[in-house]
One Martini backbone bead per residue (centre of mass of N, CA, C, O) as a GRO file, in nm:
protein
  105
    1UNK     BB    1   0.558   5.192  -5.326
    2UNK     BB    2   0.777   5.120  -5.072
    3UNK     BB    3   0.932   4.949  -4.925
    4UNK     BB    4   0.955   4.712  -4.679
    5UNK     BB    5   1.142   4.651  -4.353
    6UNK     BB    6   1.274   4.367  -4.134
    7UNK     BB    7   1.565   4.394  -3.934
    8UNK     BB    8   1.754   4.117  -3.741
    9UNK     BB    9   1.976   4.123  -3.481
   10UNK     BB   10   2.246   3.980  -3.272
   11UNK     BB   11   2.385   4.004  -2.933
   12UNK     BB   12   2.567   4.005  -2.636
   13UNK     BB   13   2.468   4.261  -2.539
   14UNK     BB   14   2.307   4.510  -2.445
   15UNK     BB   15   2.475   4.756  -2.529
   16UNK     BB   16   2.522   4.679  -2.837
   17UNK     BB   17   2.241   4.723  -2.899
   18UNK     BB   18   2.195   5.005  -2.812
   19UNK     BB   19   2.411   5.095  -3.019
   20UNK     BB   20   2.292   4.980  -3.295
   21UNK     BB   21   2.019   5.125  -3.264
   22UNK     BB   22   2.108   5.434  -3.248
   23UNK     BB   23   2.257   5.470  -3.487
   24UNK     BB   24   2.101   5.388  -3.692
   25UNK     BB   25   1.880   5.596  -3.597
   26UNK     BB   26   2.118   5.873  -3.657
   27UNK     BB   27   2.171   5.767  -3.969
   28UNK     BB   28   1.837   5.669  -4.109
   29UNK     BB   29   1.861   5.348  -4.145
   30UNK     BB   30   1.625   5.381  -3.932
   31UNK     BB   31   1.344   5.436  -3.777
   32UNK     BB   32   1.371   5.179  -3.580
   33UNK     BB   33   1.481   5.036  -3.247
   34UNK     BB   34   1.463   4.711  -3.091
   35UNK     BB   35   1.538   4.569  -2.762
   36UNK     BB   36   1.562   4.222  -2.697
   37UNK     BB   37   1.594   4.114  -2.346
   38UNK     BB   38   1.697   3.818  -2.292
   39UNK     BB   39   1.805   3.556  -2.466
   40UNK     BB   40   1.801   3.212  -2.590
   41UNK     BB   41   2.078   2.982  -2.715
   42UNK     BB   42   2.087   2.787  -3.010
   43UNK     BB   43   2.414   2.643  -3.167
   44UNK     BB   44   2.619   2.571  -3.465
   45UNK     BB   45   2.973   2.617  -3.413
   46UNK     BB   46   3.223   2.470  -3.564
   47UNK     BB   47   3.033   2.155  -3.502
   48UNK     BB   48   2.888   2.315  -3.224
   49UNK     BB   49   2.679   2.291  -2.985
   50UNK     BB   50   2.549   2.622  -2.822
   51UNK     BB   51   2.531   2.817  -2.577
   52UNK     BB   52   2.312   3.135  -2.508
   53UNK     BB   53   2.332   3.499  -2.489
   54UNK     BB   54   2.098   3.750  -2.630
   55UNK     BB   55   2.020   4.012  -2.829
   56UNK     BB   56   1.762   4.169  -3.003
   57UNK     BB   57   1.732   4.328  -3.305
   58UNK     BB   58   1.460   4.574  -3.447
   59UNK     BB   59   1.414   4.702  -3.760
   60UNK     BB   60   1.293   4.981  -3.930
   61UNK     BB   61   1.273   4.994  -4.323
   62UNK     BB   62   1.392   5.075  -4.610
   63UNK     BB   63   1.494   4.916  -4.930
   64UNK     BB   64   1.701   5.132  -4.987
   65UNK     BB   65   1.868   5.112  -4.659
   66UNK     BB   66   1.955   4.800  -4.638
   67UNK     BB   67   2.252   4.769  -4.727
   68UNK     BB   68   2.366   4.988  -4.550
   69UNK     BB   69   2.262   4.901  -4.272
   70UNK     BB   70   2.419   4.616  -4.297
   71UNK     BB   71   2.712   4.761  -4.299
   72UNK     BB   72   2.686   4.823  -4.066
   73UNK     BB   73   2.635   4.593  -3.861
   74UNK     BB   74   2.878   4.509  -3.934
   75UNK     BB   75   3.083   4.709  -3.858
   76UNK     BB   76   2.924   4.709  -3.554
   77UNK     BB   77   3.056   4.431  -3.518
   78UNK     BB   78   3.141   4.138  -3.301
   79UNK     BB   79   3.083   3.958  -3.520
   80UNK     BB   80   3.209   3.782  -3.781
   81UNK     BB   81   2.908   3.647  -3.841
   82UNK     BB   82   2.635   3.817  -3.871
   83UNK     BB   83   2.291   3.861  -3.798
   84UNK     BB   84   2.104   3.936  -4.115
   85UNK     BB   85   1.800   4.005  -4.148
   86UNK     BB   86   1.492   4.031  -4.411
   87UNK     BB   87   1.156   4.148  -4.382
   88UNK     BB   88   0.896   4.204  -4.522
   89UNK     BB   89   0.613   4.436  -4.520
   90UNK     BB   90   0.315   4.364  -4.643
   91UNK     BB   91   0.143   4.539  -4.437
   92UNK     BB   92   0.025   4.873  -4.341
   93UNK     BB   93  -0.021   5.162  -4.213
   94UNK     BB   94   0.024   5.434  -4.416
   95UNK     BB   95   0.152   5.609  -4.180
   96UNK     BB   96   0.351   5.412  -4.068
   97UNK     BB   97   0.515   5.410  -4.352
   98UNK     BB   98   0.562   5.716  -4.383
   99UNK     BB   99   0.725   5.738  -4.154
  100UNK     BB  100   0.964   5.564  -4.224
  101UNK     BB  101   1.037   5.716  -4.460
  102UNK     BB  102   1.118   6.006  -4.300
  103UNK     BB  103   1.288   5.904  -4.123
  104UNK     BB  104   1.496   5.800  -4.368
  105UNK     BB  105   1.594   6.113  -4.472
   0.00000   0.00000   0.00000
């Protein structure tokens, strides 16, 4: 069985939000992406601890998949350091699965 991941980042505007979920799964690198928002956000950056608002972006995807997935979204992000982070699927419906698989090949 081969590995499940929810992948997740966060951009600055709901456009860009749009733009890269719907890239990564044109490119294969996602079964789906979904675009949550607005969110607010409390964060420490430079020393400082700012507010804002941000979209989170949250795609189903294979682990053969994770590291193009990342490359994508690093190359098309407006942040210096954005939000790349990877959780595995521990369980779930195997045809849910196997549609992951499909979709990404």
């Amino acid at each position: 069985m081969a590995d499940f991941l929810i992948v997740i980042t966060t951009v600055d505007n709901q456009d860009a939000a749009r733009k890269l979920s719907r890239s990564a799964v044109e490119a294969r690198l996602a079964a789906s992406g979904q675009v949550t928002g607005p969110i607010e956000t409390t964060y420490r950056h430079l020393g400082e601890v700012s507010e804002g608002t941000e979209y989170q972006v949250t795609f189903r995807t294979t682990g053969d998949r994770r590291a193009a997935l990342e490359k994508h979204l690093v190359d098309n992000h407006s942040y210096d350091s954005p939000e790349v982070i990877a959780f595995t699927i521990d369980a779930g419906r195997a045809e849910y699965l196997d549609w992951i698989t499909r979709a990404t090949r």
